[in-house]
C-alpha atoms as one frame of an Amber mdcrd trajectory, in Angstrom:
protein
 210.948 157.028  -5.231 212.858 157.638  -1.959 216.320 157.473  -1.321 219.105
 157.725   1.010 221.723 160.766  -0.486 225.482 160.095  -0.045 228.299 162.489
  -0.845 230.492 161.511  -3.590 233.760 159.269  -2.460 236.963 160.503  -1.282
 238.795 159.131  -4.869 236.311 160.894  -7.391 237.382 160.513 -10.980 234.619
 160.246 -12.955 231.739 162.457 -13.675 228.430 160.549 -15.383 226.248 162.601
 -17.271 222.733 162.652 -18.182 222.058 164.884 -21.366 218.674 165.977 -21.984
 217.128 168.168 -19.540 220.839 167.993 -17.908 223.252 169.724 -20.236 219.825
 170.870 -22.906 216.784 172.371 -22.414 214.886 169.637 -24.260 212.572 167.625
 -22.024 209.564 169.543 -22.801 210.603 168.933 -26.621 210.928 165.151 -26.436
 207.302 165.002 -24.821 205.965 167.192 -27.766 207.782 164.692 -30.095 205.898
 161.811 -28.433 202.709 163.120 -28.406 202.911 163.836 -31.755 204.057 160.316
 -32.857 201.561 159.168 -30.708 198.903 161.196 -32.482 200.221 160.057 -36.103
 199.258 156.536 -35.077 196.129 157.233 -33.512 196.930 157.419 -29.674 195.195
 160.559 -28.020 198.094 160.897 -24.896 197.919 164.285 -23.506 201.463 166.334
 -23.127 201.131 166.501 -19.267 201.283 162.710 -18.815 203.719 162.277 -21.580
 205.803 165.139 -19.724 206.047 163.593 -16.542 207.982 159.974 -17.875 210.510
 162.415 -20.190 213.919 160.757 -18.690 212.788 156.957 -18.973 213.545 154.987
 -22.265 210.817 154.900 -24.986 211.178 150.806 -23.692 209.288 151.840 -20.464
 207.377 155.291 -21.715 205.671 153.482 -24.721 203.757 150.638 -22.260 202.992
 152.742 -19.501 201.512 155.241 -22.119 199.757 153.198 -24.633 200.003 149.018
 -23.277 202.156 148.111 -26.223 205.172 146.255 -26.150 208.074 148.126 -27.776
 209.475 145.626 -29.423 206.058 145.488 -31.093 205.886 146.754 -35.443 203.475
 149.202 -34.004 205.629 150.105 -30.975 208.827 150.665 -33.287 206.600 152.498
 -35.961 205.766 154.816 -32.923 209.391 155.125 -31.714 210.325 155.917 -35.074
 208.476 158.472 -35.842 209.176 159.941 -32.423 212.925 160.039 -33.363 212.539
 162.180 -36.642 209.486 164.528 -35.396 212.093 165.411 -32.421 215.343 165.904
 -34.878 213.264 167.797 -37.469 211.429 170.059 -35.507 212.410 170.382 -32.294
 216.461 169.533 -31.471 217.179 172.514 -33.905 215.360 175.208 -31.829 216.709
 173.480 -28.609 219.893 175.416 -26.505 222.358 174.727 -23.324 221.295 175.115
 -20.174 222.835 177.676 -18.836 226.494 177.444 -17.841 226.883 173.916 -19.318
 229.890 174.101 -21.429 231.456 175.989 -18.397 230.856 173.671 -15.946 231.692
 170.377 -18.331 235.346 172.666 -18.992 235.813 173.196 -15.302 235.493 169.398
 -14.177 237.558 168.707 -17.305 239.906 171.026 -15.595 239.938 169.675 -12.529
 241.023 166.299 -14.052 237.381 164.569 -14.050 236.533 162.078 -16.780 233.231
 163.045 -18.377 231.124 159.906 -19.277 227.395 160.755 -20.877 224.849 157.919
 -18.865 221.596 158.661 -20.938 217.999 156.893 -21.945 218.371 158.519 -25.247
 219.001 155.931 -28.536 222.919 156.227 -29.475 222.140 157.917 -32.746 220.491
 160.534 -31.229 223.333 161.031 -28.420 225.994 162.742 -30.912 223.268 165.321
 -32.627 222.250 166.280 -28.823 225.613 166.590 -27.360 226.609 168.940 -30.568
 223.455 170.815 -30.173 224.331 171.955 -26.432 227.767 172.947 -27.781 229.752
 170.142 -25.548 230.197 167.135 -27.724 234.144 168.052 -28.068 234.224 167.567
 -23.791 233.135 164.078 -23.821 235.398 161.020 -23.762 233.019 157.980 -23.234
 229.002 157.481 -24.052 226.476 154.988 -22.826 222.716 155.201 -24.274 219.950
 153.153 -24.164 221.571 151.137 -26.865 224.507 149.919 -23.983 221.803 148.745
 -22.193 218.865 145.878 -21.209 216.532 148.710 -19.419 216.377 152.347 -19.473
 216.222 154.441 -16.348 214.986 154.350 -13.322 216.410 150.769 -13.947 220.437
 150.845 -13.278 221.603 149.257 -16.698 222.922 152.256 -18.640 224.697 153.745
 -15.089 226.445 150.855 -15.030 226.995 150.458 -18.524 228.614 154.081 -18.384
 231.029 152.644 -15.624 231.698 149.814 -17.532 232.386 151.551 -20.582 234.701
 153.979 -18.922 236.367 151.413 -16.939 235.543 152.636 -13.775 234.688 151.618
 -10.426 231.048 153.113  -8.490 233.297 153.978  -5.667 235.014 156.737  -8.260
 231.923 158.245  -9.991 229.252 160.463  -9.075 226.543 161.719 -11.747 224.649
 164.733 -12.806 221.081 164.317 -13.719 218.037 165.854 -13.701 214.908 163.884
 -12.917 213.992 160.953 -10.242 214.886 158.928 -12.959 218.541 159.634 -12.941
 218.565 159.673  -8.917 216.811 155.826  -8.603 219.411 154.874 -11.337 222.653
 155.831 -10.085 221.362 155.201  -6.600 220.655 151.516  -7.301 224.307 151.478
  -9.272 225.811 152.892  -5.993 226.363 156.220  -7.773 225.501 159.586  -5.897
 223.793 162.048  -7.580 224.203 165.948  -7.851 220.741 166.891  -9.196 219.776
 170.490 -11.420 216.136 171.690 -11.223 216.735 172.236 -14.760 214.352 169.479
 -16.097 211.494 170.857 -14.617 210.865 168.901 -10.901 210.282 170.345  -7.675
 212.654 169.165  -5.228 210.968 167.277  -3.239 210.421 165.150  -6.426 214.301
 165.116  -6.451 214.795 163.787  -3.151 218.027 161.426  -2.506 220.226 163.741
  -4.493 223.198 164.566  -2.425 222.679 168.195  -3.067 220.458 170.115  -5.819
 221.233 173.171  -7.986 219.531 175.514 -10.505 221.719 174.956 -13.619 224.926
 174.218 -14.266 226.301 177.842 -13.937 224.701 177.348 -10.193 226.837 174.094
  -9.484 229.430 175.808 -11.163 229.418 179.205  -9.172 229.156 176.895  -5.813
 231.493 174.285  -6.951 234.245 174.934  -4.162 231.273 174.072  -1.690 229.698
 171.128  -3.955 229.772 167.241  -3.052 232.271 166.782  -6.114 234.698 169.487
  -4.520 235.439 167.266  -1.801 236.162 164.188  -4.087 238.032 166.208  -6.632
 239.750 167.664  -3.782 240.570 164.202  -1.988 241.739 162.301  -4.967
């Protein structure tokens, strides 16, 4: 999924914010919730290929995995049952990465907007934001819920803009797979990618610049793509 990286504008307000794999270590946890589901229906899907589509919806993961249409009874059984297997046994044992409330404080410092752009359903967005210790730092959310298509389509990006009341030109986001780097790019949105979710760079390619965790943006920040913006607005 190629793209062109570009810097973050000269007027940066706005900071969008993918959650899981992001601001939590929970990507490999969502694919073990799947693959479970998947299993309690009768759908043999191995954790590898499951693993590799953690940061798209459950509207585009469910087809690509197992043909059915999500808006299918079996589809939403599946979904379902994905939702509780991840809040009962895995979002309890999941943490921050690490330096995410530091780095969510700091741009909150620096007079950012935080605005949470995620695939995740909306009633899972609150229980995940509390687990990583940041819900308190955000002011606006988007989730799948906002929006037509999950990631790499560009609906919940711009549904996050829209929600906030804020203009492309202003925003930059933080995400963690291709999936967040095709979305924002396609909303006009640069990204600052984190190799926290588990991709090799090259696999992030068209971020505007790519870190270890949030404690590495945050430790760099003065030489960071959103330093400039912050800097210029």
């Amino acid at each position: 999924m190629p793209t062109t990286p570009r810097n973050p504008g000269t007027a940066l307000t706005t900071v969008l914010l993918d959650i899981d794999g992001t601001l939590i270590d929970s990507n490999d946890g969502h694919a073990r919730a799947w693959v479970a589901a998947f299993a309690e229906h009768g759908y043999v899907v191995p954790f590898d290929q499951v693993r590799a589509l953690i940061g798209k919806g459950g509207d585009k993961l469910l087809p690509e995995l197992t043909g059915l249409d999500p808006e299918s009874a079996e589809g939403k059984r599946i979904s379902v049952a994905r939702g509780e297997i991840f809040a009962r046994r895995e979002l309890p044992t999941l943490r921050a990465t690490p330096g995410a409330r530091a780095l969510l404080e700091h741009l909150t410092a620096r007079g950012l907007e935080l605005v949470v752009a995620t695939s995740a359903q909306a009633q899972e967005v609150t229980a995940i934001l509390t687990q990583a210790g940041v819900a308190d730092l955000i002011q606006v959310a988007a989730s799948s819920d906002d929006a037509d298509a999950s990631k790499p389509d560009p609906d919940i990006v711009i549904a996050a803009l829209r929600k906030a009341g804020r203009q492309a030109a202003n925003a930059a986001m933080l995400g963690d797979t291709p999936y967040d780097i095709v979305a924002a790019t396609r909303a006009r949105v640069p990204v600052i990618a984190l190799r926290t979710g588990g991709w090799p760079d090259d696999a992030l390619d068209g971020a505007a610049a790519i870190y270890d965790d949030p404690a590495d943006l945050l430790a760099h920040f003065d030489d960071s793509p959103l330093a400039a913006g912050v800097a210029a607005a």
